[in-house]
N, C-alpha and C positions, 0 to 999 in steps of 0.2 A: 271771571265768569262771562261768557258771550251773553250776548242780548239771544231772544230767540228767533227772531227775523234778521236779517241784512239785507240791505238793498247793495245791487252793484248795477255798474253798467258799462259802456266797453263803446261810448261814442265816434270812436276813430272807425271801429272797423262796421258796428250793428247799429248806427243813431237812433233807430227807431224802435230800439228794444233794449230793457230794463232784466236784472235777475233780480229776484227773491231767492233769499238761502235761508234755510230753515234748518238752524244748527240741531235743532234734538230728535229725538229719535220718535218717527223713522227720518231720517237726513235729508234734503230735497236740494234741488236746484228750480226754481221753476223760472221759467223762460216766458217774456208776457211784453205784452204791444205799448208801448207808453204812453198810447192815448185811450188804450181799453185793456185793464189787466185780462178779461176774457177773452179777447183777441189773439187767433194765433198760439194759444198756451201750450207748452209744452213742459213736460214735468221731468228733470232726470234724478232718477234714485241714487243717494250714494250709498247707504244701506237697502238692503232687498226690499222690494215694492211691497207693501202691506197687502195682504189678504182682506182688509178689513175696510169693505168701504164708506163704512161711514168713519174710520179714524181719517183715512185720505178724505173726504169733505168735509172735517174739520178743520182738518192742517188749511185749505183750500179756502175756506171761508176765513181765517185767521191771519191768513196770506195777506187777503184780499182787504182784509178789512187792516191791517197794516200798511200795506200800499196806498189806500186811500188816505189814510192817515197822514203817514209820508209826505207826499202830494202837499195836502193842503196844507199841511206846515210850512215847508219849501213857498210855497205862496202866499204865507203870514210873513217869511223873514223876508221875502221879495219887498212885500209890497209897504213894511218898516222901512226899507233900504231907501226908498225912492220918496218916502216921506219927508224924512229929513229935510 
């Protein structure tokens, strides 16, 4: 079973931009600035864009609140690393 978020990113060719994938339905790719998930956002549909826009500002707020998440994890195991 997929988690419902994945983070990806593609540093060689975009450094300064991050995806969220948002495996369930409706399917997303969302395209976001790595120092401000609201920056620059761009959404690509893998299934048809919802009609429904309050389900897209959920998925968008679930996003976001995953991405932050992410984030500050990533900078929990940093800053263990460097404890040691």
């Amino acid at each position: 079973m997929l988690p419902k978020f994945l983070l990806a990113d593609n540093s060689q060719e975009l450094p300064d931009t991050l995806f969220i994938i948002h495996t369930k339905a409706p399917r997303c790719i969302i395209e976001c600035d790595v120092e401000d998930f609201n920056s620059s956002q761009t959404i690509y549909w893998l299934d048809d864009e919802p009609t429904d826009k309050e389900l897209v500002e959920d998925v968008m707020d679930e996003a976001e609140t995953f991405y932050n998440d992410e984030l500050e994890s990533q900078e929990d195991l940093y800053d263990e690393e460097f404890e040691d």
